[in-house]
TILODO-739662 format. One line per 10 residues: number of its first residue (from 1); for each residue x, y, z of C-alpha. Coordinates in nm, 3 decimals. Example, Ala and Ser with C-alpha at 12.3 -4.5 7.8 and 13.67 -1.06 7.14 Angstrom:
1) 1.230/-0.450/0.780  1.367/-0.106/0.714
end
This chain:
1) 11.328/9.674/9.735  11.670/9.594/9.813  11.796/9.263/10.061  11.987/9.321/10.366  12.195/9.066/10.605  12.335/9.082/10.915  12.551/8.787/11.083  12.720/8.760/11.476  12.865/8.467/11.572  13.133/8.358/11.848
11) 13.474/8.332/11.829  13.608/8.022/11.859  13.325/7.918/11.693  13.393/7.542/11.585  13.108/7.533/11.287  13.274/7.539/10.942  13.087/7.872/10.858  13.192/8.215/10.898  12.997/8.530/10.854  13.093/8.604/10.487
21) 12.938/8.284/10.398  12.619/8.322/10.591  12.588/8.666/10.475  12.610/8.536/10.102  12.366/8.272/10.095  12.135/8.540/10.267  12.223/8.732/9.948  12.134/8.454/9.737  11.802/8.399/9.907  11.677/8.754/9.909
31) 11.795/8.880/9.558  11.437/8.863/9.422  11.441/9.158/9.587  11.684/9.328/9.396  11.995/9.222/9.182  12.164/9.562/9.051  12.459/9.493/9.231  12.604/9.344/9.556  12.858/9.401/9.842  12.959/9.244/10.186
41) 13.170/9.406/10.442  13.335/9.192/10.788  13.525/9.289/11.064  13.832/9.136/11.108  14.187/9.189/11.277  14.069/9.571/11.398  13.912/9.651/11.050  13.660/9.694/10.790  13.714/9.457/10.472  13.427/9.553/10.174
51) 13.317/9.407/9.838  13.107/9.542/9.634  13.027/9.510/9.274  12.738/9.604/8.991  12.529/9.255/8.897  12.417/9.005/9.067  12.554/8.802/9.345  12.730/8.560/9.137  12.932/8.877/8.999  12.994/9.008/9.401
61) 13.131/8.645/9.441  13.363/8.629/9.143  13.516/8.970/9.268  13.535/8.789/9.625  13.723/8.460/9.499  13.992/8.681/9.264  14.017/8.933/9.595  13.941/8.729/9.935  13.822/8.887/10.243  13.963/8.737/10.588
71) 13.763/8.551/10.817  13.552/8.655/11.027  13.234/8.626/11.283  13.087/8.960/11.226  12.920/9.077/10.870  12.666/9.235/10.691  12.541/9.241/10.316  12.326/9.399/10.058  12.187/9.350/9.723  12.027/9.665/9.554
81) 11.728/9.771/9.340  11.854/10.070/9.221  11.660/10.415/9.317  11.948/10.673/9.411  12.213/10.690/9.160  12.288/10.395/8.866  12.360/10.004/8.971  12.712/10.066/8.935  13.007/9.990/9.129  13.069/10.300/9.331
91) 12.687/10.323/9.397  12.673/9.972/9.558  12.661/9.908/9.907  12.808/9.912/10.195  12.914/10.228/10.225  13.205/10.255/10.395  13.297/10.587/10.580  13.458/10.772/10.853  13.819/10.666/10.732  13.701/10.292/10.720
101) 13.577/10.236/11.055  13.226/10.266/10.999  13.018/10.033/10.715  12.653/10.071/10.673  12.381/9.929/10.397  12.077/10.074/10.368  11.693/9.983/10.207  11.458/10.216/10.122  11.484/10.619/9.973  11.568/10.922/10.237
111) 11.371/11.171/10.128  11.547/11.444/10.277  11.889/11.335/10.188  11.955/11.646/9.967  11.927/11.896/10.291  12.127/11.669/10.451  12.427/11.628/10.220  12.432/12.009/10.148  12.446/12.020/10.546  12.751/11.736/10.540
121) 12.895/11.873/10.281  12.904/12.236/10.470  13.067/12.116/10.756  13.379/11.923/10.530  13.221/11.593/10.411  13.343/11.508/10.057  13.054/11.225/9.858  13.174/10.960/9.623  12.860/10.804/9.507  12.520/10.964/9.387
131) 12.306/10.740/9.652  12.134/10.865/9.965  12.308/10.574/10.151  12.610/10.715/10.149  12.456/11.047/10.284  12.279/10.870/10.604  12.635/10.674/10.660  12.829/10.996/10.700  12.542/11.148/10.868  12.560/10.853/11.118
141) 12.965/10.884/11.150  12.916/11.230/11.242  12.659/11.136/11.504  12.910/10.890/11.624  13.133/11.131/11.703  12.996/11.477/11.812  12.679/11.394/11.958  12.694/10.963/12.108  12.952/10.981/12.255  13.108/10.724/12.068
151) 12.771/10.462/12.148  12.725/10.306/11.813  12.318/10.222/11.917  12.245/10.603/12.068  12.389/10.729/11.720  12.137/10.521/11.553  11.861/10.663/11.758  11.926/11.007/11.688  12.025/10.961/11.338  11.658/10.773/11.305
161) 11.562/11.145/11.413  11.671/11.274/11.162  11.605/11.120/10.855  11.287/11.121/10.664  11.150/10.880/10.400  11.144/10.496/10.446  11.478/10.302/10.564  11.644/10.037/10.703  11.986/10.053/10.804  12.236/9.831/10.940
171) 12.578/9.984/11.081  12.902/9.784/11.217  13.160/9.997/11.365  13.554/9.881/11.420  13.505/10.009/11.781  13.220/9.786/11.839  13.361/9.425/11.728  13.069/9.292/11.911  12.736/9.431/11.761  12.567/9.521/11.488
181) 12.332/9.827/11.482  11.989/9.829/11.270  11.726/10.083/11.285  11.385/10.033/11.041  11.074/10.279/10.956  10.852/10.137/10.690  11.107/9.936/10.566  11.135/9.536/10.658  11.354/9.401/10.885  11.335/9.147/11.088
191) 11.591/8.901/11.379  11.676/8.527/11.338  11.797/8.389/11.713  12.079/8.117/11.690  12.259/7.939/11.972  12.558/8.165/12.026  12.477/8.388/11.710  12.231/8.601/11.586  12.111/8.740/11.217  11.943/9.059/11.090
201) 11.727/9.006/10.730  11.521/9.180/10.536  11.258/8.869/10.519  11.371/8.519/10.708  11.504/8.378/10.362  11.834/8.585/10.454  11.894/8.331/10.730  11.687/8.054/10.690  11.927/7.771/10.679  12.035/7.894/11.022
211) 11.734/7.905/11.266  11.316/7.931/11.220  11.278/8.116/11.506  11.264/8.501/11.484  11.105/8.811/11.593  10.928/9.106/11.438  11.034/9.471/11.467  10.785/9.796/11.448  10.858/10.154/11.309  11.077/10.307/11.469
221) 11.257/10.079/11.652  11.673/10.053/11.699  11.838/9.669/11.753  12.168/9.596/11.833  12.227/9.235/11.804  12.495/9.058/11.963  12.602/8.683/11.923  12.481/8.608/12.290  12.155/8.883/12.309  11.970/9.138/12.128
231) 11.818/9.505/12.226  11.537/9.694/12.072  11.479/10.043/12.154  11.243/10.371/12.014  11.436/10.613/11.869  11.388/10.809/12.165  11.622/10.536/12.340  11.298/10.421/12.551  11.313/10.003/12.576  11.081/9.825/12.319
241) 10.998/9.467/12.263  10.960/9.244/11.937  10.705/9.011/11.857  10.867/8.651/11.845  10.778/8.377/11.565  10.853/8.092/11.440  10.872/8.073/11.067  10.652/7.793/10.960  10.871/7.693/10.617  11.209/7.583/10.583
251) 11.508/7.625/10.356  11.361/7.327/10.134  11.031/7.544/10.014  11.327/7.831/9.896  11.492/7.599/9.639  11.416/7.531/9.300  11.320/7.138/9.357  11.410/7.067/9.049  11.225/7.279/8.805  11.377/7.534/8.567
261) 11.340/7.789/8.740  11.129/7.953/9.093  10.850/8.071/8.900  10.828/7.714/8.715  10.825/7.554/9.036  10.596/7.793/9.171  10.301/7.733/8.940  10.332/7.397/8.989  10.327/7.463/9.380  9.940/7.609/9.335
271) 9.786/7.356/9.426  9.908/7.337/9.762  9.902/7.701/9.815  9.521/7.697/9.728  9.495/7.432/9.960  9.689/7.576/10.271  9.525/7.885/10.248  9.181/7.720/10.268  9.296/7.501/10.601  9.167/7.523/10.915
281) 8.910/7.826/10.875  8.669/7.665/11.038  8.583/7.677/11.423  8.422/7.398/11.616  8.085/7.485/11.506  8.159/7.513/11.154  8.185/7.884/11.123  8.469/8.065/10.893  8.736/8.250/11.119  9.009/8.485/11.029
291) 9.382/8.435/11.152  9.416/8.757/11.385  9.026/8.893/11.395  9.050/9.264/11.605  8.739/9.368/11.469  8.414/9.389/11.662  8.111/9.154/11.492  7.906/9.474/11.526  8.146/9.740/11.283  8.160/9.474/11.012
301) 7.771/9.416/11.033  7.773/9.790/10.980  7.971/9.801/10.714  7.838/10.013/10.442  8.121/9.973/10.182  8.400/9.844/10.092  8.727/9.927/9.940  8.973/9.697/9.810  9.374/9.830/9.817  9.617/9.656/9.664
311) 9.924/9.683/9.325  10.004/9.482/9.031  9.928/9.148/9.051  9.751/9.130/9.396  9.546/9.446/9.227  9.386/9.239/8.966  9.348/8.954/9.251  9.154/9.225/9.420  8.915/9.282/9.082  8.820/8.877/9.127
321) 8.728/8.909/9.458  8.507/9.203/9.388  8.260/9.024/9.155  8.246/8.749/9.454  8.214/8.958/9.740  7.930/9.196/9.599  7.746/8.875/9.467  7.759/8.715/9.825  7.774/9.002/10.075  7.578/9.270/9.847
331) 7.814/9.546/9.984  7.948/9.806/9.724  8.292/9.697/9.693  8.551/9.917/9.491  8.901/9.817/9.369  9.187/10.101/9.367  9.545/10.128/9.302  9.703/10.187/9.648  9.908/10.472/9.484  9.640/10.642/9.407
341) 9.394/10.588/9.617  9.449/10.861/9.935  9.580/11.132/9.645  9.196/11.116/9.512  9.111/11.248/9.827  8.843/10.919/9.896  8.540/10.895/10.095  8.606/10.710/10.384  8.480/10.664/10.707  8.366/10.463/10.991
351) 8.120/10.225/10.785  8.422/10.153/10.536  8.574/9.831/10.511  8.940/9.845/10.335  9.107/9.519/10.221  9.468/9.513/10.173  9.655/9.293/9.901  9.985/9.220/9.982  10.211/8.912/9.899  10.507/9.044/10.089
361) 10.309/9.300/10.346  10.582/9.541/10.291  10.442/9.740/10.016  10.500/10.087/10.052  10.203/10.219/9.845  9.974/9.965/10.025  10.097/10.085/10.331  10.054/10.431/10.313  9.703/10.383/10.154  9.643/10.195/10.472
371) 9.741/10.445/10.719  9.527/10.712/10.538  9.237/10.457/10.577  9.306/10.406/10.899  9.321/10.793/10.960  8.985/10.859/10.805  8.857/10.616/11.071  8.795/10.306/10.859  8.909/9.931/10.935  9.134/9.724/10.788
381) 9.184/9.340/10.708  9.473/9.251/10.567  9.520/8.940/10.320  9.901/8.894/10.330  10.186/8.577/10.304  10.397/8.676/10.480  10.445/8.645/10.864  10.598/8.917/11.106  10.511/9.208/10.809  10.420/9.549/10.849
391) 10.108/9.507/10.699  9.933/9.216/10.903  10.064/9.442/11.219  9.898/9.732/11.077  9.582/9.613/11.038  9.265/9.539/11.211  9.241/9.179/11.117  9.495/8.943/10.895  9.411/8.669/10.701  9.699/8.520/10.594
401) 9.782/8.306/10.242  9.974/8.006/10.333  10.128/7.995/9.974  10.490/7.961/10.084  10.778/8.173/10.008  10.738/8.323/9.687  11.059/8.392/9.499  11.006/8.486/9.176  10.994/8.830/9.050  10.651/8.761/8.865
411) 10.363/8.626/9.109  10.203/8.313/9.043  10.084/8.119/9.334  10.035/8.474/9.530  9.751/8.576/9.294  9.593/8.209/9.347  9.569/8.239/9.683  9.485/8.590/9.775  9.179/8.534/9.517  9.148/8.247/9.789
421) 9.167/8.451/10.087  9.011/8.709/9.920  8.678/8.461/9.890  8.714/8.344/10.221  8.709/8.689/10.352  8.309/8.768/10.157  8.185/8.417/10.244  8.321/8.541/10.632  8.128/8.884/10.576  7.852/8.709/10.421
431) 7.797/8.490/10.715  7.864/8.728/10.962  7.597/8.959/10.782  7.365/8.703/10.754  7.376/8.722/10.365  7.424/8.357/10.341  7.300/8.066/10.565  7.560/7.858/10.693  7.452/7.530/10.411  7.499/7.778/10.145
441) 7.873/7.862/10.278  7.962/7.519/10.311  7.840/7.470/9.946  8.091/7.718/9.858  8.373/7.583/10.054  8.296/7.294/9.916  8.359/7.405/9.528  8.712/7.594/9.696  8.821/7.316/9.834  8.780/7.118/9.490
451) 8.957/7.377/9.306  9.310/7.217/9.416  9.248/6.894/9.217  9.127/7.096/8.948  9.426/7.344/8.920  9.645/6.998/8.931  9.487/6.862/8.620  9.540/7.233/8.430  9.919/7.168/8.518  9.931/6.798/8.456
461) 9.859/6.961/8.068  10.123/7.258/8.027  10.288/7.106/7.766  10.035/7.165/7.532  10.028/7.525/7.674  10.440/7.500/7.643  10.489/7.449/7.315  10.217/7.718/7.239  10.415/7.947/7.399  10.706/7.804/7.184
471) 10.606/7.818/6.837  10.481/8.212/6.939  10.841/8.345/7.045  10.821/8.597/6.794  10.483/8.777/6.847  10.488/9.116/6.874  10.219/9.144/7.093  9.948/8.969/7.213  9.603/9.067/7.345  9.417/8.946/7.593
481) 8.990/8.935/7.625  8.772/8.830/7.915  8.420/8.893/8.084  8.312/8.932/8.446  8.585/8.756/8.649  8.766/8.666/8.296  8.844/9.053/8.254  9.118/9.083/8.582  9.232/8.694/8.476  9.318/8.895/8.108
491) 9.487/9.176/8.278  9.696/8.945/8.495  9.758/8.726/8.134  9.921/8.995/7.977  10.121/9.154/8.244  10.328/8.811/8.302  10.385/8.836/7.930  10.548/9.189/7.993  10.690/9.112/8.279  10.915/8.843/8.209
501) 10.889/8.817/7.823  10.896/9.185/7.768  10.632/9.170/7.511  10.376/9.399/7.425  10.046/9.240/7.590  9.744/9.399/7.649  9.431/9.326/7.854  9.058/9.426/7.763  8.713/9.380/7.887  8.515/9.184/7.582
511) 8.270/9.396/7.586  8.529/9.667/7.500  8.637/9.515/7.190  8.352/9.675/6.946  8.433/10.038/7.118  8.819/10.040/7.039  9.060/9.752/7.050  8.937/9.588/6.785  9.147/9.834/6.586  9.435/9.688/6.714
521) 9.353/9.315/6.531  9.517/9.224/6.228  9.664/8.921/6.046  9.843/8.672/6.270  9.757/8.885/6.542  9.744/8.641/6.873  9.432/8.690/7.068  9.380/8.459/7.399  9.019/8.475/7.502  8.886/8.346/7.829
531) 8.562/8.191/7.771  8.299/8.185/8.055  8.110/7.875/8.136  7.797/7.810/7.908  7.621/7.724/8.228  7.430/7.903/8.515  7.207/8.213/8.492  7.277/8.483/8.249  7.544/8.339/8.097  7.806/8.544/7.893
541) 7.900/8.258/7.694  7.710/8.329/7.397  7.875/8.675/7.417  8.207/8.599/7.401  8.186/8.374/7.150  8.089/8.619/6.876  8.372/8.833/7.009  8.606/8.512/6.916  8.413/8.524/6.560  8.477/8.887/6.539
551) 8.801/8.931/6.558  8.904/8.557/6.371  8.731/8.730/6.079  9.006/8.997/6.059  9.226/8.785/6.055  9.310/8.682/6.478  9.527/8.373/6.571  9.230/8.268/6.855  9.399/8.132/7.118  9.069/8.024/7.336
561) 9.073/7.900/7.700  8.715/7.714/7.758  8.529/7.427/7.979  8.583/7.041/7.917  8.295/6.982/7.676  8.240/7.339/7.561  8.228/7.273/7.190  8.060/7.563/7.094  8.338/7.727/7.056  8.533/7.462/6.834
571) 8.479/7.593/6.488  8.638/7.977/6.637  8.939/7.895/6.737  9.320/7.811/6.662  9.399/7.713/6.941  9.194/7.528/7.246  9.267/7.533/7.613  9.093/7.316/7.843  9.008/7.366/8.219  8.780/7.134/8.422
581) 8.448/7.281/8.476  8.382/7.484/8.771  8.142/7.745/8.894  8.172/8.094/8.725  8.380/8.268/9.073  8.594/7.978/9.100  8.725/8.015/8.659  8.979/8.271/8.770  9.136/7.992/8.954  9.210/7.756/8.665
591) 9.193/8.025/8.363  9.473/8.213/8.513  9.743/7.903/8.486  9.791/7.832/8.142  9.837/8.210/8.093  10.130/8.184/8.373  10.278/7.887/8.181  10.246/8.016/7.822  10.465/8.313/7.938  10.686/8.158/8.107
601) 10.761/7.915/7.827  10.780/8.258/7.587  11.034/8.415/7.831  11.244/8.095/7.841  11.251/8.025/7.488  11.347/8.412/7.440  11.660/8.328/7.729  11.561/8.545/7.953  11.573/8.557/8.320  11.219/8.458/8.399
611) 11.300/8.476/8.767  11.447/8.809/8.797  11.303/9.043/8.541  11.463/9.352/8.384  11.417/9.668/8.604  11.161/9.458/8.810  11.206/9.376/9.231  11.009/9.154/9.445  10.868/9.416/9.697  10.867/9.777/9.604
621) 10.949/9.882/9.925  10.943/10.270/9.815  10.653/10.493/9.740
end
């Protein structure tokens, strides 16, 4: 949920940077992850200076330029997503404790933080905030002094001991001018290596201007960076190592480019994140391969079902690639909310296949539905975008989206290409399995590989989709109707619309309509309907076409998204929203964008932040 930095550097240094400044444009990069409030803390001159202050960044640095913090070549910083305690001032972090020698900020929730501040508080401790953070600060001050023997990195290891939940945490110390101290479990964290300087981030935007190369951490594991060197141990204090990467994007792909906003500019970068993702999956002899494959040909030809995990967005990604991967693999394939899946008490075993949805690979709920999976004996591929996650460790196999850094709030370009992965994944399975022979894959990959050109000509026409979204600033609600793969494209419609418009929006099968929603349809009521093709075998078309007459009888403002030369559906509708033609699995591809762009241009015309949603964060870290 929330972003964490962590700068070293040299003294003596001759760059024109100093750690407060590297430590806020980490801030700025990362606070899609959370933007309740902000706060820095540096060492300098044999103390602790702090900042900290409710908003966003831009309010942290207003408080910094009216009270200025002294040089220095050691800092860390945080920006919050509120869980313990109100996005307020006092609750902000760092947390500074043990009489100002000791700063720490903190993502994730301790779940046994109660216990522990009745224990703190027992033995003296006095709390100013309502957070946990503040709880595993003192806790790790009075480490620091009864039990480490004044060894900043051993009282990190034995505080890890002690706490339960999901964290990272990042400690400087005035005694250790040196070093700062970061300890992770199921929270993400991650190094940057400099020349004579070293960072800690939650993802590698926190110090991407800086240096591309970096290295993973696991659970469990304590590093204490210096500006020269850096030190990963268990929390047992036993030596561990870090997977090194090199991050394949640069500051460039983090910036706006131009566009009105990140999730403007990432719609129009789907094209190229559709097209990535589908790059070099074949082998020499023209077979699909994954990215990290640790699965044995032989389980996935046994494969008896399979189970797709995932949340929000990536969840209804997950619904797509169902229809495709039963149609090509003919494996039951299932579709659960991670949070809900290992509390249903599932049946899982060694013939089950489960496929994880993550954009950021550091969902909690994904996670733990993992590890149960995992526990019941099943296998797991991951489809995830980001490099040097928990997730893609986690798993069996990876297959990773090459969409880019994602920024906004609201996913756009995530959803395109895990539907892309996704596909890649059954045609894989299919081949493997010998479901499909190799000319009928390639005819596939063939229509994937056009959908690129296609998505650019859906864009090339938002403003027709704009000034849709412009003249309907004042809806109420809107509903949303689809068939087959049209259904999850209608779900994902309506919750950008209450994501970043904070409209009522509402998503429903077609074939649904007769059975309830209809109710809901009145006059003026906006309805957009996602129209399959005419063509192919057993066609819906005709279906959903007398669910547009239905509901423009009573009154509907028929907003209809349909195929270049689909005029049957002329006479029904308001409004008309062409897409190229395409085969029926590959719609979801070019149906979903003008629903991305019409809510967009709602939520802009409305003034809102369309980047950084109300109550909203990038990666919900926390169960």
């Amino acid at each position: 949920m929330c972003g964490i930095v962590g700068y070293i550097g040299q003294a003596g240094d001759t760059r024109n940077y100093y750690a407060l400044d590297v430590v806020l444009e980490g801030l700025r990069r990362l606070e899609y992850r959370g933007y309740d409030s902000a706060g820095v803390a540096v060492y300098a001159d044999g103390e602790i200076s702090f900042r900290k202050k409710a908003g966003k960044v831009a309010a942290l640095e207003a408080e910094i330029a009216r009270a200025p913090l002294p040089d220095s070549i050691l800092g860390i910083g945080h920006t919050r997503w509120a869980t313990h305690g109100g996005p307020t001032d006092v609750n902000a972090h760092p947390h500074v404790v043990a009489g100002g020698r000791l700063a720490v900020v903190h993502n994730g929730i301790i779940e046994n933080f109660s216990e522990l501040r009745a224990e703190l508080t027992a033995k003296g401790y006095n709390f100013v905030s309502s957070t946990d953070t503040e709880v595993a600060a003192t806790l790790l001050g009075e480490i620091y002094k009864t039990e480490a023997e004044g060894d900043l990195t051993r009282a990190m290891q034995l505080t890890g001991q002690r706490l339960d939940g999901a964290f990272t945490l990042l400690a400087i110390q005035v005694d250790h001018p040196d070093r700062i101290v970061a300890a992770r479990r199921n929270s993400p964290l991650v190094i940057g290596l400099g020349e004579g300087e070293n960072f800690l981030g939650s993802d590698v935007s926190g110090f991407i201007d800086y240096t591309r190369s970096a290295v993973e951490l696991s659970n469990d594991q304590v590093v204490t960076i210096t500006a020269e060197s850096y030190e990963i141990t268990d929390f047992d204090g036993t030596p561990s190592a870090g997977k090194p990467f090199a991050v394949e994007w640069d500051a460039a792909a983090a910036e706006k480019g131009g566009f009105h906003s990140f999730m403007d500019k990432e719609i129009h970068d789907q094209p190229a994140a559709v097209r990535d993702t589908l790059l070099g999956r074949m082998d020499e002899d023209g077979k699909l391969t994954l990215d990290e494959l640790r699965i044995d040909e032989s389980i996935l030809r046994s494969v008896d079902k399979i189970i797709v995990v995932a949340c929000g967005t990536a969840a209804y990604a997950g619904q797509v690639a169902r229809y495709a991967i039963e149609h090509w693999c003919r494996i039951p394939t299932e579709v659960e909310l991670a949070h809900e899946f290992r509390y249903r008490d599932p049946i899982v075993n060694e013939k089950t296949l489960v496929v994880a949805l993550s954009q950021s690979g550091e969902t909690m709920d994904t996670l733990m539905a993992v590890r149960h999976a995992r526990e019941q004996g099943a296998k797991v591929v991951a489809i995830c975008n980001t490099v040097g996650s928990t997730l893609p460790r986690e798993a069996d196999a990876c297959l990773y989206t090459y969409a880019g850094p994602e920024i906004a709030v609201a996913s756009t370009k995530a959803f395109l290409a895990q539907i892309t992965a996704s596909y890649l994944l059954g045609l894989y399975l299919a081949q493997l399995r010998g479901n499909k022979f190799a000319d009928e894959v390639r005819v596939i990959l063939d229509s994937l590989r056009e959908m690129p050109a296609k998505i650019q000509e859906v864009i090339d026409n938002e403003e027709q989709v704009k000034q849709l979204g412009r003249s309907m600033v004042d809806a109420k609600s809107v509903l949303f109707l689809g068939r087959h793969v049209g259904y999850p494209v209608a779900l994902e419609g309506a919750l950008k619309l209450k994501e970043i418009a904070y409209l009522h929006a509402e998503g429903f099968a077609a074939g649904e309509l007769k059975h309830g929603p209809i109710a809901l349809v009145e006059d003026g009521q906006p309805v957009f309907v996602i129209v399959p093709s005419p063509r192919g075998r057993d066609s819906l078309h005709a279906k959903v076409v007398s669910n547009i007459q239905e509901i423009r009888a009573r009154g509907a403002v028929t907003i209809v998204i349909a195929e270049e030369g689909d005029t049957a559906v002329d006479e029904h509708a308001n409004y008309i929203i062409r897409i190229p033609q395409a085969p029926t699995l590959m719609q979801p591809l070019l149906a979903t964008v003008p629903l991305q762009i019409f809510a967009c241009a709602v939520a802009t015309e409305k003034g809102f932040d369309v980047d950084q949603p109300r109550n909203l964060a990038k990666s919900v870290t926390v169960e």
